[in-house]
DOLUMZA-984870 format. One record per residue (C-alpha): residue number from 1; residue in three letters; z, y, x. Coordinates in Angstrom, 3 decimals. Layout:
BEGIN
+-----+------+----------+----------+----------+
| pos | code |        w |        v |        u |
+-----+------+----------+----------+----------+
| NUM |  Ala |        Z |        Y |        X |
...
+-----+------+----------+----------+----------+
***
This chain:
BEGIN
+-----+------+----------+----------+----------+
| pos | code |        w |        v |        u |
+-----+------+----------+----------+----------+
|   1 |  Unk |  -73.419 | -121.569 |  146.392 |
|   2 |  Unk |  -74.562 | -117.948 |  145.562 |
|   3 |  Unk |  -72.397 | -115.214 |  145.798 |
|   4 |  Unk |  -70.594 | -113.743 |  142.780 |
|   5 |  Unk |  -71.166 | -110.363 |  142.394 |
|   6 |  Unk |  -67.946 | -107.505 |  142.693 |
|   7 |  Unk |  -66.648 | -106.174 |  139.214 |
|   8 |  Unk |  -66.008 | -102.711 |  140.193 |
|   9 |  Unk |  -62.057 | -102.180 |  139.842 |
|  10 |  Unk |  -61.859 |  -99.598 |  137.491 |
|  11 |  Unk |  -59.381 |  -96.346 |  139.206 |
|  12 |  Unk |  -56.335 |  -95.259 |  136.971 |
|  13 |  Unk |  -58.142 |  -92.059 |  135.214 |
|  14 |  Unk |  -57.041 |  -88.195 |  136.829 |
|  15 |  Unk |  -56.254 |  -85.530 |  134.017 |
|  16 |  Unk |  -57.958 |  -82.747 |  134.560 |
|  17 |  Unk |  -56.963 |  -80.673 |  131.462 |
|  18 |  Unk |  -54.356 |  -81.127 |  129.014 |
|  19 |  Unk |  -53.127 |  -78.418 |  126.384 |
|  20 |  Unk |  -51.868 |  -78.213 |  122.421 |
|  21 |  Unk |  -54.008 |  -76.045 |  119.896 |
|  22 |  Unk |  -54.381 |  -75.339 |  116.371 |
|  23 |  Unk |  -57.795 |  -76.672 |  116.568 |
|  24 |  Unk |  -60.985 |  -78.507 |  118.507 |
|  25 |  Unk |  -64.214 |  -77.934 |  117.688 |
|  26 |  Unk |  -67.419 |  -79.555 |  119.589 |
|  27 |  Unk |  -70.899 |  -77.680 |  119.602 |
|  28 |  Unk |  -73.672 |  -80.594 |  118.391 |
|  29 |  Unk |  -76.221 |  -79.171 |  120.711 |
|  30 |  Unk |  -74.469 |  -78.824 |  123.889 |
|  31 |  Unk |  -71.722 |  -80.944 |  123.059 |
|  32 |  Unk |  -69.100 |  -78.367 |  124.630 |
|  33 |  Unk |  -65.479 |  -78.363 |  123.448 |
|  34 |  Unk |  -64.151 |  -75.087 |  122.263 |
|  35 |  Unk |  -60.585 |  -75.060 |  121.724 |
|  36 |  Unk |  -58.817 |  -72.645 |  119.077 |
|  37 |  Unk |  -55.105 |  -71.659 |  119.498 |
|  38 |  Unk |  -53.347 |  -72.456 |  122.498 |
|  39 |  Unk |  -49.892 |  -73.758 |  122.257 |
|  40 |  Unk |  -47.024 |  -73.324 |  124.756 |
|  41 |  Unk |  -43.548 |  -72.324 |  122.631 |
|  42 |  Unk |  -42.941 |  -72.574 |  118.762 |
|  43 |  Unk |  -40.431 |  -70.064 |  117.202 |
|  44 |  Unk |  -38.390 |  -71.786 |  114.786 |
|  45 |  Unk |  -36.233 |  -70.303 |  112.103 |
|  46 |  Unk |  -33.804 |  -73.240 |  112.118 |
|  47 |  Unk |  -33.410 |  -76.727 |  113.166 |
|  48 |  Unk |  -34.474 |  -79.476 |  112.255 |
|  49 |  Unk |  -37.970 |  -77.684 |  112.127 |
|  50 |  Unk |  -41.167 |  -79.325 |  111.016 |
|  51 |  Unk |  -45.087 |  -78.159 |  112.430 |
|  52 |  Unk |  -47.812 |  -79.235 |  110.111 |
|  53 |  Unk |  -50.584 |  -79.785 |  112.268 |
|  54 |  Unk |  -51.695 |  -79.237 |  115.597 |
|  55 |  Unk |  -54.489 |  -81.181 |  118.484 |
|  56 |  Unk |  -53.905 |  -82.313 |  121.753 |
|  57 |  Unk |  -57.001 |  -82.105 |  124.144 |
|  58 |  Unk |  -56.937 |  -84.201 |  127.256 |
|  59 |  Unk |  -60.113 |  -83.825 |  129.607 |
|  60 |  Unk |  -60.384 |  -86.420 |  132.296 |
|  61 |  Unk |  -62.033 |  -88.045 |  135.210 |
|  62 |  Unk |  -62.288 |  -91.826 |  136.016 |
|  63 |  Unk |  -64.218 |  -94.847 |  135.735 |
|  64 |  Unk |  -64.694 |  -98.137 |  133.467 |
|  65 |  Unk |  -62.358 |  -98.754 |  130.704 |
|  66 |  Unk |  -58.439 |  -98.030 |  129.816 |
|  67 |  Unk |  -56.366 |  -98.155 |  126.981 |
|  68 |  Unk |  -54.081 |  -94.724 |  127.320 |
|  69 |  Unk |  -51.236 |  -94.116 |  125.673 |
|  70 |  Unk |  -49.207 |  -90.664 |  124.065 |
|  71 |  Unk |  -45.768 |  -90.447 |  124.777 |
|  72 |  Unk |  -43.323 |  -87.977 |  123.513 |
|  73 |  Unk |  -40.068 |  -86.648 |  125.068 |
|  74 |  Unk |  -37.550 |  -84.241 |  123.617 |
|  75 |  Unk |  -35.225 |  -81.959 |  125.536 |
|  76 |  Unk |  -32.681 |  -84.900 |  125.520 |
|  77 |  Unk |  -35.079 |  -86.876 |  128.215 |
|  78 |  Unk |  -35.283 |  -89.344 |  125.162 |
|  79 |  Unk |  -38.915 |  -90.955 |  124.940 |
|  80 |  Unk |  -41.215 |  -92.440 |  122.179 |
|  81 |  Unk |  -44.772 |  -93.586 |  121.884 |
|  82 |  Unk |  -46.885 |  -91.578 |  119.545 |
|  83 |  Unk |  -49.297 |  -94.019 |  117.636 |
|  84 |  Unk |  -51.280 |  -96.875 |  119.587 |
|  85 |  Unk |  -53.083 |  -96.643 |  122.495 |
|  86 |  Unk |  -56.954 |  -95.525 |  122.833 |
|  87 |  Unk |  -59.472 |  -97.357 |  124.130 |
|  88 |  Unk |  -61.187 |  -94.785 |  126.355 |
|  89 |  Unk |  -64.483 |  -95.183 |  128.252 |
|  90 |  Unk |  -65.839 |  -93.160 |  131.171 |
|  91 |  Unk |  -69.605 |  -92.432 |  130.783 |
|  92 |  Unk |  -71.984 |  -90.116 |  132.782 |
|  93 |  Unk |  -70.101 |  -87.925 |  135.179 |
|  94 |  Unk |  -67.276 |  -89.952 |  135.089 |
|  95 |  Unk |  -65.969 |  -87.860 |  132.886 |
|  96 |  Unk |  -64.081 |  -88.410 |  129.102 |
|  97 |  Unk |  -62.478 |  -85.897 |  126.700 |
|  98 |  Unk |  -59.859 |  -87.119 |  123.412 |
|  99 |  Unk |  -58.603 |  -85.412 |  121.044 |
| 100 |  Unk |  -55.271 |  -86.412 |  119.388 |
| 101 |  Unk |  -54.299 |  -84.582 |  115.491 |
| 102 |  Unk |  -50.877 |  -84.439 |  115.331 |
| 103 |  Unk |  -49.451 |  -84.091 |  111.923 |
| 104 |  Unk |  -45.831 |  -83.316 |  111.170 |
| 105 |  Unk |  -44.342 |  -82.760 |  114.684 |
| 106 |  Unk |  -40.822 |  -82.284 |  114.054 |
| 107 |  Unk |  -38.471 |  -81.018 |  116.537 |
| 108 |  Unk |  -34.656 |  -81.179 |  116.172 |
| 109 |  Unk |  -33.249 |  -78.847 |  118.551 |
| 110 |  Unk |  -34.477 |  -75.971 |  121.167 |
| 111 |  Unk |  -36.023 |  -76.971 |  124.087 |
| 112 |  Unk |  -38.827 |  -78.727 |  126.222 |
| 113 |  Unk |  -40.624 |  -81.441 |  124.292 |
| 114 |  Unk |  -43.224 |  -83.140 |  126.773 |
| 115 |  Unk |  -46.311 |  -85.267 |  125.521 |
| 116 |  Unk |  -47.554 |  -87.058 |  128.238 |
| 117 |  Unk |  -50.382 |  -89.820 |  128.729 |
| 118 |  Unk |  -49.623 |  -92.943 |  130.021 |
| 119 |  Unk |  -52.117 |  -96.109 |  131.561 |
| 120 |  Unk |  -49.991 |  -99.596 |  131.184 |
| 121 |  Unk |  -47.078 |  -98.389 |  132.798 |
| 122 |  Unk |  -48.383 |  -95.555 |  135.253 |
| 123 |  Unk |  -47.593 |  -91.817 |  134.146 |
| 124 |  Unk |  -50.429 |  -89.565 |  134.284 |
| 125 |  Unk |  -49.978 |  -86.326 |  135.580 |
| 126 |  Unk |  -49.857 |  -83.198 |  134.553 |
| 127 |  Unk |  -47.555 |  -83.746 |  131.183 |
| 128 |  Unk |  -47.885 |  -80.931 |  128.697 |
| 129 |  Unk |  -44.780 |  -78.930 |  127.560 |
| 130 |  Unk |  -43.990 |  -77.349 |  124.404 |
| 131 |  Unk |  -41.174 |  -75.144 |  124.326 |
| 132 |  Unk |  -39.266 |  -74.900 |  121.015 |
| 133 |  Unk |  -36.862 |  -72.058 |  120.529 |
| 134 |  Unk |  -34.864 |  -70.210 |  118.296 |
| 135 |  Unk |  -36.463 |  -67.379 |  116.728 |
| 136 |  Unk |  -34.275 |  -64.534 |  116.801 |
| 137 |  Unk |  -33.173 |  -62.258 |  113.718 |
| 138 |  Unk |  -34.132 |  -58.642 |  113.221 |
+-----+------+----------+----------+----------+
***
């Protein structure tokens, strides 16, 4: 009987960059990311507040296929999948880059919100925190 051949178990994907901007754009030729806007803390006039629109960037380093998932946390610790998950595939270099447009984030108080990715059930590391305060009056 001839031996089947090893499917390569496919390793739970390492985030190597994670961050919130206005904007991603990708050069054509040399198919580099340039990202437009960083975002760490929102200044809100009053709460509920409402953002229009605004990208997540995740960079990352694996192998074979996963389905990841976004997750969202407010200051409360309370939790929520964003969308469905994406079918991500690591090519040459091991390497993969997504892009997520998020469209009417609303927060309802001050304080840490935390997108995070998850793979099935495993938390990948590092989260990304957006800090939501009060703006203050002049």
């Amino acid at each position: 009987m001839p031996k089947k051949k090893k499917t390569p178990v496919a390793e739970k994907p390492e985030v190597l960059v994670f961050v919130a901007c206005d904007a991603v754009s990708r050069d054509p030729n040399s198919n580099k990311s340039s990202l437009y806007g960083l975002i760490d803390t929102i200044l809100a006039g009053s709460f509920p507040m409402r953002l229009g629109h605004f990208s997540l960037y995740a960079k990352m380093r694996g192998t074979g296929k996963h389905d990841v998932q976004l997750n969202f946390s407010d200051p409360s610790g309370e939790a929520q999948k964003i969308g469905g998950p994406l079918s991500i595939s690591f090519g040459r270099g091991n390497t993969c880059e997504i892009q997520i447009d998020v469209n009417g984030f609303a927060a309802q108080k001050q304080g840490d919100h935390q997108f995070y990715l998850t793979v099935g059930r495993k938390r990948l590391q590092p989260s990304l925190t957006i800090s939501v305060k009060r703006q203050k009056k002049k």
